[in-house]
C-alpha positions in Angstrom: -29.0 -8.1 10.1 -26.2 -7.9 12.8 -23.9 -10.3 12.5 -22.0 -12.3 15.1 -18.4 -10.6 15.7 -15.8 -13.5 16.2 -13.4 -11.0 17.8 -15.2 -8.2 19.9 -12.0 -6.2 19.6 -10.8 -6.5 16.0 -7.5 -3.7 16.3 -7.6 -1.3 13.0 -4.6 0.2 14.4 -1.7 -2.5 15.3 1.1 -0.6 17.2 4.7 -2.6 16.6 6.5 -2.5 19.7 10.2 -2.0 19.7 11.9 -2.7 22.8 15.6 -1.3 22.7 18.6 -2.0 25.0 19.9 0.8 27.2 22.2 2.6 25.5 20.0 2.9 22.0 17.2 4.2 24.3 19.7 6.7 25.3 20.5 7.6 21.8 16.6 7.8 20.4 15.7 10.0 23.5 17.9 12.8 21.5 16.6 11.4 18.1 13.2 11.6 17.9 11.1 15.1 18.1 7.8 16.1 18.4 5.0 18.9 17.0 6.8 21.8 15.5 8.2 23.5 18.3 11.0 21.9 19.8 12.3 21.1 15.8 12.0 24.8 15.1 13.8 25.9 18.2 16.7 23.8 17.6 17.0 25.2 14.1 16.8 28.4 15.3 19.2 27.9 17.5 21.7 26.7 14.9 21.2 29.6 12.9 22.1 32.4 15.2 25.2 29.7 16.7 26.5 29.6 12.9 29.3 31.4 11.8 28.0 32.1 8.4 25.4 34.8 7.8 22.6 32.6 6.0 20.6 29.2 7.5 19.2 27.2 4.4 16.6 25.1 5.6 14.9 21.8 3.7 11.5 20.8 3.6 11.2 18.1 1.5 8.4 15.5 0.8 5.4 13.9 -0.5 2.7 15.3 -2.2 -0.2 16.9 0.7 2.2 17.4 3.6 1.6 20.0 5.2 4.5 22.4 4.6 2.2 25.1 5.5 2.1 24.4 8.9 5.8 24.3 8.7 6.4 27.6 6.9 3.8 29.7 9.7 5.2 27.9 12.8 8.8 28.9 11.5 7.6 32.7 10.3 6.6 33.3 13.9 9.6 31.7 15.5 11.4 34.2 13.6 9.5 36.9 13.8 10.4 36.6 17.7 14.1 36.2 17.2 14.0 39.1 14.9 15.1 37.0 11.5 14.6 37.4 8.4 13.1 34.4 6.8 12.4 33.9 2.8 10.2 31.4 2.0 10.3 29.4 -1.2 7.5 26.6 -2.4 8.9 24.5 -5.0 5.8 24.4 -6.7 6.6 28.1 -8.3 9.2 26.2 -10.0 7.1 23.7 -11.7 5.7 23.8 -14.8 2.1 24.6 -15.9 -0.5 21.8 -15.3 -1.4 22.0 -19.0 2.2 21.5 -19.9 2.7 18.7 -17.9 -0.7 16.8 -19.1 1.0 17.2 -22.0 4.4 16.4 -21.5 3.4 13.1 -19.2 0.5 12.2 -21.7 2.1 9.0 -23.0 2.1 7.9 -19.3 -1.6 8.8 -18.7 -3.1 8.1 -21.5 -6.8 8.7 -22.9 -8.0 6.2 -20.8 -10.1 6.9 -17.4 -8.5 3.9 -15.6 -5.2 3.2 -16.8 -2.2 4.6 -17.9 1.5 3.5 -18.3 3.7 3.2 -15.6 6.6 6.2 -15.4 9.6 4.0 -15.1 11.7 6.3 -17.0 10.6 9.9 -15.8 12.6 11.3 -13.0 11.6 14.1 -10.7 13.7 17.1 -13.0 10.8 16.6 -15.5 8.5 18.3 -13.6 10.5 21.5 -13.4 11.1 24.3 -15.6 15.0 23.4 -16.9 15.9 27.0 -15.5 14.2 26.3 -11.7 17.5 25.9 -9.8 18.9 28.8 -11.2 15.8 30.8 -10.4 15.8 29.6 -7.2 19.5 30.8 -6.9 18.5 33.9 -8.3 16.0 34.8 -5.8 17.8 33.9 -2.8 20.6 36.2 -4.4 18.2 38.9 -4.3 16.7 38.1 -1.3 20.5 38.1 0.4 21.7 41.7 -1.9 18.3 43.0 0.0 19.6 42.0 3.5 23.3 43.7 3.2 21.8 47.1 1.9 19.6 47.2 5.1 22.2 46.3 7.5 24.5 48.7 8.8 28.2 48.3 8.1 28.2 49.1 11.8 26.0 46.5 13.0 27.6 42.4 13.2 25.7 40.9 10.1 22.0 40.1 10.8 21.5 36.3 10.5 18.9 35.3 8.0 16.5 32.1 6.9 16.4 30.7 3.7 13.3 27.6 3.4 13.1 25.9 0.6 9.6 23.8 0.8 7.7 21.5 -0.9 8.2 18.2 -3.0 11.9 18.3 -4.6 13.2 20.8 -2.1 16.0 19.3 -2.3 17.1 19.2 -5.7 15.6 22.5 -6.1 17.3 24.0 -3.6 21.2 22.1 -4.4 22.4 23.0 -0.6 21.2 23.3 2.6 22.4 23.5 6.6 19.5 21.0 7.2 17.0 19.3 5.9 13.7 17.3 6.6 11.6 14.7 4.4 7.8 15.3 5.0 5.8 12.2 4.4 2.3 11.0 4.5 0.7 7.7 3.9 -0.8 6.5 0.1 -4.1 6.6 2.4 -3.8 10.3 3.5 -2.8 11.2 0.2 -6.6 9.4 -1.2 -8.3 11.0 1.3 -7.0 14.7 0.4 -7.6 13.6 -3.3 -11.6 13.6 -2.6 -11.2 16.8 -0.6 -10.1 18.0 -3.8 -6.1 17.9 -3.5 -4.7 16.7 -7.6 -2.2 14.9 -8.3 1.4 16.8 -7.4 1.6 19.8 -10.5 -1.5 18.3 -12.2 -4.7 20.2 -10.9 -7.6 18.9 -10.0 -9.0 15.7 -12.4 -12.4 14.9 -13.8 -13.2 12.3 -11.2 -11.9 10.1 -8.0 -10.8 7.0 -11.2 -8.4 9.5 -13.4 -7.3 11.2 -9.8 -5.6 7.4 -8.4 -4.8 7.0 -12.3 -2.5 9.9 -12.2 -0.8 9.0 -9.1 -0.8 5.2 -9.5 1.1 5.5 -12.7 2.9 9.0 -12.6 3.0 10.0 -9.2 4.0 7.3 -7.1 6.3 5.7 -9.3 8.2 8.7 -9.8 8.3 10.4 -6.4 9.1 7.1 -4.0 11.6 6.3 -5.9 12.9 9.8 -5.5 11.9 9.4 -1.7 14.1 5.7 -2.0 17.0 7.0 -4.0 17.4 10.3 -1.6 15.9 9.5 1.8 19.2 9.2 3.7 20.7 11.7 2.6 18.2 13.7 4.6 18.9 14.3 8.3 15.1 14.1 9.4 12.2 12.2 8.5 9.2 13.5 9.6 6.1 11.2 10.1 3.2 14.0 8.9 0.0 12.0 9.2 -1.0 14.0 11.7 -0.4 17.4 11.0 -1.3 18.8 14.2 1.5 16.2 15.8 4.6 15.7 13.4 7.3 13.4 14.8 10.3 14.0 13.6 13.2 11.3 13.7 16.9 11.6 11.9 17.4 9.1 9.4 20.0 7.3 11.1 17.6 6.3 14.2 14.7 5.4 11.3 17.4 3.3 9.5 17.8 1.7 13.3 14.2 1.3 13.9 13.2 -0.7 10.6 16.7 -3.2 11.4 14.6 -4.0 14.6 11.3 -4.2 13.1 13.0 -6.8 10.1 13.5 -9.2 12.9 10.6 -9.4 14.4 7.0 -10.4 13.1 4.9 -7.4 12.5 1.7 -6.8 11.4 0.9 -3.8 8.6 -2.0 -1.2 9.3 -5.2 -2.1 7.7 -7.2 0.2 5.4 -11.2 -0.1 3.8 -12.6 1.0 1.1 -16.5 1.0 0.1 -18.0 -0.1 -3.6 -20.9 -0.4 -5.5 -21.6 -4.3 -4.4 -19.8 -3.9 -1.0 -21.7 -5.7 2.2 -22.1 -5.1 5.6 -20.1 -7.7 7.7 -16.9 -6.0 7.6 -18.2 -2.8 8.5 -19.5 -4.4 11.8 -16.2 -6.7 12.3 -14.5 -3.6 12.4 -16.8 -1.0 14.0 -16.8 1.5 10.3 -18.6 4.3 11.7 -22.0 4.1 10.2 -21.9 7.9 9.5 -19.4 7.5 7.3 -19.8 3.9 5.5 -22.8 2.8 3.7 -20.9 -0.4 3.4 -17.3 -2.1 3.4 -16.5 -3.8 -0.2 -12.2 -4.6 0.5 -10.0 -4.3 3.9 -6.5 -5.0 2.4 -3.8 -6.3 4.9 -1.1 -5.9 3.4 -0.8 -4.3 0.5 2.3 -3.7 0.4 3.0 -0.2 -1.3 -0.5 0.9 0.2 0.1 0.3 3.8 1.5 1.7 6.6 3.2 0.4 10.1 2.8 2.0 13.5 6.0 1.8 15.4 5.8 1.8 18.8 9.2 3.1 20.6 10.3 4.2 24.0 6.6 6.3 24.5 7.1 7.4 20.8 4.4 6.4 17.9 5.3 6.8 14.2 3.4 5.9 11.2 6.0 4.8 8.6 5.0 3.3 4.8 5.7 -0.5 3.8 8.3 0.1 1.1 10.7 1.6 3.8 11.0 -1.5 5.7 10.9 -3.2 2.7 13.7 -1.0 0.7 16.1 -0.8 3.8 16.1 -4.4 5.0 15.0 -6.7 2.3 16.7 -9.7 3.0 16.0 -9.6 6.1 12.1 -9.8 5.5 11.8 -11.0 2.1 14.6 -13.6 2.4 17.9 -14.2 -0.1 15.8 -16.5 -2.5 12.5 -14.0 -3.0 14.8 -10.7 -3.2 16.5 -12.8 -6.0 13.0 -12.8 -7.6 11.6 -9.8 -6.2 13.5 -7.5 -5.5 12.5 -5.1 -2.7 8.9 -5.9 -3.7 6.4 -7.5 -1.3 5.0 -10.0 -3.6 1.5 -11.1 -2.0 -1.3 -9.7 -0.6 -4.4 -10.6 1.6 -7.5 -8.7 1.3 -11.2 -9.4 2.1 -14.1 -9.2 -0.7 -16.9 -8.7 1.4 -20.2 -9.1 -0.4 -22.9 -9.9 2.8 -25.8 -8.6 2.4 -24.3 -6.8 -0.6 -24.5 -7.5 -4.6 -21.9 -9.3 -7.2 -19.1 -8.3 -8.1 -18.2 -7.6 -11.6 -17.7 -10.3 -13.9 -13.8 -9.6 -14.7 -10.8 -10.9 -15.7 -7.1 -9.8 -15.1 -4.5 -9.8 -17.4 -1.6 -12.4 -18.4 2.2 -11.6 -17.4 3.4 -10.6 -21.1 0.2 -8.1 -21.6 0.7 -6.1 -18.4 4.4 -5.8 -19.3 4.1 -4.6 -23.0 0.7 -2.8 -22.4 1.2 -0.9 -18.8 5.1 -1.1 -18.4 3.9 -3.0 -15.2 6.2 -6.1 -13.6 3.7 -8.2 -11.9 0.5 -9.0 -12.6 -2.9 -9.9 -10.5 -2.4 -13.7 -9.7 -5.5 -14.5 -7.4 -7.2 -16.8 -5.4 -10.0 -16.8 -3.3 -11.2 -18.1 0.5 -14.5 -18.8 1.5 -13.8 -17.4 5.0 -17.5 -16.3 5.8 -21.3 -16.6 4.6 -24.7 -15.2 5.3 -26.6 -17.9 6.9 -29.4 -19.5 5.1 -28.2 -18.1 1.8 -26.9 -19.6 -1.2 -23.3 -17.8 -1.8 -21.3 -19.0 -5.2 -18.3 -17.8 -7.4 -18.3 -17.9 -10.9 -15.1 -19.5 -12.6 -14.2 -20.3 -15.5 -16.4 -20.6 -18.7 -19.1 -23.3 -19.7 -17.9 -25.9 -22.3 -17.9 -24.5 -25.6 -18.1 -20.9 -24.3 -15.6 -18.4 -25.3 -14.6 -15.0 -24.6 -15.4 -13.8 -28.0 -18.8 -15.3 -27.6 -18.9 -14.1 -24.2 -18.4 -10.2 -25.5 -21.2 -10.8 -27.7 -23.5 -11.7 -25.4 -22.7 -8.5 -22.9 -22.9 -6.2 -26.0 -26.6 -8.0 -26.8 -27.5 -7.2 -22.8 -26.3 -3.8 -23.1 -28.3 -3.1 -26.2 -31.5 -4.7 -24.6 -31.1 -3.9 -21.1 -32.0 -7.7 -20.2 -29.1 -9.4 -18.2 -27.4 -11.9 -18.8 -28.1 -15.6 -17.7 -24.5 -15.7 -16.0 -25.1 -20.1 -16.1 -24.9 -20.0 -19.7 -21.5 -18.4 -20.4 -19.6 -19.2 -16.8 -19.8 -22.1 -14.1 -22.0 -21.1 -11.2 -20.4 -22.7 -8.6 -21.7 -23.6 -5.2 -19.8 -21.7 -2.7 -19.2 -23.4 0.8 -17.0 -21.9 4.2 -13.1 -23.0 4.0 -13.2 -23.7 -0.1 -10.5 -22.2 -2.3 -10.6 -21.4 -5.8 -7.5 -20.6 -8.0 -7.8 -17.9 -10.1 -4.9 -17.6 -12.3 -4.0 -14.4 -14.7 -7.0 -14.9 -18.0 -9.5 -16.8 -15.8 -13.3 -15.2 -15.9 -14.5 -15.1 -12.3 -16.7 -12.9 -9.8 -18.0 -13.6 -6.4 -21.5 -13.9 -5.6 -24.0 -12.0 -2.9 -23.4 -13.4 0.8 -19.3 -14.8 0.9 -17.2 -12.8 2.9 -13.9 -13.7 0.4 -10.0 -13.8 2.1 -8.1 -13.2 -1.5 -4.8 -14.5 -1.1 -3.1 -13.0 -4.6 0.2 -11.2 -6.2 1.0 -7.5 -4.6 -1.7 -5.7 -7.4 -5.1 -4.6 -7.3 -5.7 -2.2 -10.1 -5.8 -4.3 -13.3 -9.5 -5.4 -13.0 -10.8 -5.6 -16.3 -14.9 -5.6 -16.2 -16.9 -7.5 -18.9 -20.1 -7.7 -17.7 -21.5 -5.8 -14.6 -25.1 -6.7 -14.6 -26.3 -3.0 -16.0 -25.5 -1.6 -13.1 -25.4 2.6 -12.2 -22.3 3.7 -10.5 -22.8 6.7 -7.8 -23.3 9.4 -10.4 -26.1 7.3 -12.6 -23.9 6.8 -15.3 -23.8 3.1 -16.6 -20.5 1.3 -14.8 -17.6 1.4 -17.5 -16.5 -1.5 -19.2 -13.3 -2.6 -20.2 -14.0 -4.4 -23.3 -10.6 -4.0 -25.3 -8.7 -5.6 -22.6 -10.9 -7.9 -21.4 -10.9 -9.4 -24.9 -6.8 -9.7 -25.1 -6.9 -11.4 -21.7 -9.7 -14.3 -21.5 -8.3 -17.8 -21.9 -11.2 -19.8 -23.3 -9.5 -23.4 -22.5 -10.0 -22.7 -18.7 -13.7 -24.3 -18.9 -15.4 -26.3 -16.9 -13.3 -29.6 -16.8 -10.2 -27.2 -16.5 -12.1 -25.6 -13.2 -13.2 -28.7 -11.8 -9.7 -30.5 -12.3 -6.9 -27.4 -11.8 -8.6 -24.6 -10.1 -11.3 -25.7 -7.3 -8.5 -27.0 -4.1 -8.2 -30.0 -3.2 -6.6 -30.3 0.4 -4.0 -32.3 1.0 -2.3 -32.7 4.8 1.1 -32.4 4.3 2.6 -32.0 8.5 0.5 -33.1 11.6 1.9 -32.4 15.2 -0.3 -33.7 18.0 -3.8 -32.8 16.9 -2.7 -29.9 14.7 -3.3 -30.3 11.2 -1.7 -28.1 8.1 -3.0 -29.1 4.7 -2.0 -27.4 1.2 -4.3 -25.7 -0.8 -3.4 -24.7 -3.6 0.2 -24.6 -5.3 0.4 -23.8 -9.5 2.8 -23.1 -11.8 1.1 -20.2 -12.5 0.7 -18.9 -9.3 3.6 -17.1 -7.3 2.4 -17.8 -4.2 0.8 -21.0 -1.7 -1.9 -21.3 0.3 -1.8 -23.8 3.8 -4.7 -23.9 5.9 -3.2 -24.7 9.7 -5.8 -26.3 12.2 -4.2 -25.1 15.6 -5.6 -27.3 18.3 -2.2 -26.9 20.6 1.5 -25.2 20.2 3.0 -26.0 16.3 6.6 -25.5 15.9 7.8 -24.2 12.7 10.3 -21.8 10.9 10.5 -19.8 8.0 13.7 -21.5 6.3 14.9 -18.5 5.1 12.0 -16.9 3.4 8.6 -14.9 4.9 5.7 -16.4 5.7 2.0 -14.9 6.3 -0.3 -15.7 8.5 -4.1 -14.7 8.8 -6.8 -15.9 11.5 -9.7 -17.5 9.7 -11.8 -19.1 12.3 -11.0 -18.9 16.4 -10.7 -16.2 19.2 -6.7 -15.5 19.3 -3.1 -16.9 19.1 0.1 -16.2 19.8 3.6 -16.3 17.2 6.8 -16.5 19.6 10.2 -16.4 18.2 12.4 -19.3 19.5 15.2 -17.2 19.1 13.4 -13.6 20.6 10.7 -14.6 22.9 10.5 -10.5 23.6 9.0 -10.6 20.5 5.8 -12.4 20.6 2.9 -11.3 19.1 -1.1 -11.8 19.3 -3.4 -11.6 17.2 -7.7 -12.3 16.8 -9.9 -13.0 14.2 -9.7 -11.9 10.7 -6.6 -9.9 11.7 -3.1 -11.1 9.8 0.5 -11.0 10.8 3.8 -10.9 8.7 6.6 -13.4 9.7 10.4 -11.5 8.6 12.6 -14.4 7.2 14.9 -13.4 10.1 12.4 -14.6 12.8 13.9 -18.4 12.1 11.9 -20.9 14.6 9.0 -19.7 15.8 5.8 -21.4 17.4 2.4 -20.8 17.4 -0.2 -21.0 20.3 -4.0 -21.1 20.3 -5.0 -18.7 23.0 -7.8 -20.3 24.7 -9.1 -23.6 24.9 -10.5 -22.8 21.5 -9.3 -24.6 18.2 -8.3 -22.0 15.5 -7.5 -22.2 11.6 -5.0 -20.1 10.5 -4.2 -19.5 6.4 -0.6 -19.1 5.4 0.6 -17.6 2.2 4.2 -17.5 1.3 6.2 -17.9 -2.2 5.6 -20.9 -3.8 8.9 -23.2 -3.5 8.4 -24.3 -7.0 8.2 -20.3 -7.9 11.6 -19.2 -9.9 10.2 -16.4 -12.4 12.2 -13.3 -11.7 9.9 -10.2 -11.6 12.1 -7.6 -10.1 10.5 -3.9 -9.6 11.4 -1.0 -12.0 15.5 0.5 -10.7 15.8 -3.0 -8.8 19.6 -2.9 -8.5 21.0 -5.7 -6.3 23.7 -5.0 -3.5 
């Protein structure tokens, strides 16, 4: 079935636009360089200018940058210069894989899905406790090599020394200049299914343990080493494309992100297929059909998943979330949320599309206190869910909540009985089977069963986490490799909340709106608010221009039903923004007064998320250290 696109020209790639005054346009002209070439030929140029002898050289980064491309464009720059060049990888300095399985074991665990979160393990503990002295030792060799085949005659040869690879840095203890490499959470995914590990871990058993690795060892430990140290770097490089690298010094990047926090912005989206994923997202957003079978999640944002495109003076850089987020926090997140959050971006949108696709599991996520003691984790997955599309002539539902007198423990027994007999389960008897209809919402609080039925295209408006699914029944599906889809029994069983039944549902979780402003014929109603929940949920029916602000604190926008409309700052008109269907945009707390126009004669209904006023549970990130 094709379905009806509501915007022909949904944008998977947003560029920012930063427009500069004159004399910072002057200074980011000398800031900012591009491919390999002109980089390498200023550094060469430094070495042969400098008094000393010896040009140590930095190439820092994450995990699947290519410092390759580096290393070979810089061996035959000197090779024409007639340099000598010694090349060090840091990863000669780590330990063994098997040693670090084994050291980091308490992190990963025995389980295929989760682990523990590394808050504690720095970046040393992947190295042997002798690497920086190796490293020193080699260079001395290296430099003993160069003096007994120059000539006492001859003005000492200049030489190269790179150090390159994640840790550089620290390996390496000085350097004349250095660069940060950096890719995108996404790039990194898509080189794990080519086969790339986790960084000193080898290859894993499947896709599940290779995100495990780096969702709770990796990335915990290396961006906050990229957080702690990325200023003290004179370059960061922008390696996405690795054919392209833009290089920009940290100063200018610090500069960029200050002008980004004051305007609205709107993050890159990314997809990803599943088992039960459908088929309207794939058209909304023109998936090539060679390469997707189906679209099960978009996510926009997601906040340490995401990237930004910055647009700048001809210039295009692809720069993560978090370093918005960690250099200008107030500024986006507001005084108030960084008191609770930190430098985290507490909510996320994301789409569940199931059109012409299958049910999801029937799951379960887990309460604040288990994540904590059980994952080391700060937030858990607070949810809720939109009705923003359905396959006409169908009969979509959710499931929420359990039937009166049902509980968990019950619940379990009945899965284990369907597994056993291969006969599935009659979902009405242990859950409400609720009618699902365009422009509901249904709160689904942390311990609340749920799933969502064949044929809604779902806007889930939830906490910043994603992982901590817990399955407890998944219809006997196969996954891809014909292996029975894994359950996760254990914690599914600490986490259900049997008192959220069918009078709970009705009463607490299915929204009931309420209009709380009205300009002209405009219209903004309220959700859903609980104690439970960090965030709200307004549903805005734009008919004509509606003034607002963000009182000091961020605000999210997404475009739920209408052609386009336009956010313009009171205060910044320069900074206006547009934006179509199913496409969402980020207002900074900075922004102040805005308004927002319907572009068209159109009407449009626009969700808005924020931090719940009545939200004042701290649940600041791992290192969190206010200014």
């Amino acid at each position: 079935m094709m379905y009806n696109k509501k915007s022909p020209s949904f944008n998977a790639n947003p560029i920012n636009v930063i427009t500069l005054h004159s004399e910072e346009q002057a200074v980011l002209a000398s800031s900012i360089l591009e491919g390999y070439d002109t980089p390498i030929a200023q550094l060469l140029t430094c070495c042969i200018e400098q008094e000393g002898a010896v040009y140590r050289a930095v190439l820092d980064g994450a995990n699947g940058a290519a410092y390759d491309r580096w290393l070979q464009a810089l061996r035959t720059a000197c090779q024409a210069h007639g340099i000598p060049m010694l090349e060090l990888h840091t990863a000669r300095y780590m330990k063994e894989p098997e040693q670090l399985l084994a050291e980091f074991h308490p992190y990963l665990t025995d389980n295929r899905a989760f682990g523990v979160m590394a808050s504690d393990v720095d970046i040393e503990a992947y190295f042997h406790s002798t690497a920086q002295a190796d490293w020193q030792h080699e260079v001395d060799q290296f430099l003993q090599e160069q003096q007994r085949e120059s000539s006492s005659s001859v003005e000492t040869q200049k030489a190269l020394i790179v150090t390159a690879g994640p840790g550089a840095r620290f390996i390496s203890t000085e350097s004349h200049v250095s660069l940060y490499c950096d890719i995108s959470r996404e790039l990194q995914q898509k080189l794990h299914r080519e086969g790339m590990g986790s960084l000193g871990l080898g290859p894993c058993k499947d896709p599940v343990e290779t995100y495990k690795h780096a969702l709770f060892l990796e990335w915990p430990v290396w961006e906050h080493y990229r957080k702690r140290e990325l200023y003290a770097f004179d370059y960061y490089v922008d390696m996405n494309d690795q054919d392209h690298p833009i290089s920009i010094t940290t100063s200018s990047l610090k500069g960029l992100l200050g002008a980004l926090a004051k305007q609205p912005f709107r993050v890159k989206p990314f997809f990803a297929p599943g088992i039960w994923g459908g088929q309207y997202l794939k058209q909304l957003c023109d998936l090539p059909e060679d390469e997707w079978d189906n679209c099960a999640w978009s996510f926009e944002p997601i906040a340490p998943e995401n990237t930004l495109l910055v647009g700048v003076e001809g210039h295009l850089l692809e720069l993560p979330f978090p370093l918005l987020l960690q250099a200008y926090p107030e500024q986006v997140l507001g005084s108030r949320n960084v008191k609770l959050f930190g430098d985290y971006f507490p909510i996320r949108f994301n789409y569940l599309d199931t059109i012409d696709g299958d049910n999801l599991s029937l799951q379960v996520h887990p309460q604040q206190a288990y994540i904590e003691e059980t994952f080391n984790d700060r937030l858990t997955q607070q949810e809720s869910y939109y009705i923003m599309e359905q396959k006409p002539d169908s009969s979509p539902y959710v499931a929420l909540g359990f039937t009166e007198g049902m509980t968990g423990e019950k619940l379990l027994e009945a899965v284990d009985q369907a597994h056993e007999s291969h006969v599935p389960l009659d979902l009405k008897q242990y859950v409400n089977v609720l009618d699902a209809h365009k422009g509901d919402l249904y709160m689904i609080p942390p311990g609340t069963v749920h799933l969502s039925g064949p044929n809604n295209l779902v806007l889930e408006i939830s906490s910043t986490t994603w992982w901590f699914t817990f399955k407890i029944y998944d219809h006997l599906r196969l996954d891809k490799d014909g292996q029975p889809r894994p359950i996760n029994r254990e914690f599914a069983a600490a986490n259900m909340i049997d008192r959220f039944d069918t009078s709970f549902v009705q009463e607490q979780l299915v929204a009931k709106p309420q209009i709380q402003r009205v300009q002209g014929d405009s219209v903004e109603e309220l959700l859903g608010e609980r104690e439970d929940l960090l965030f709200q949920v307004k549903r805005l029916q734009l008919a004509g221009p509606w003034h607002d602000e963000t009182h000091g604190a961020f605000v999210m926008y997404n475009l739920v039903e209408g052609g386009r409309v336009r956010l313009i700052p009171e205060d910044n008109e320069e900074a206006a923004v547009e934006w179509g269907y199913a496409e969402a945009q980020i207002v900074p707390a900075e922004v102040g007064r805005y308004r927002i126009e319907p572009i068209g004669d159109q009407p449009c209904t626009l969700i808005r998320a924020q931090v719940a006023p009545s939200w004042n549970t701290p649940l600041l990130p791992h290192h969190w250290k206010a200014e």
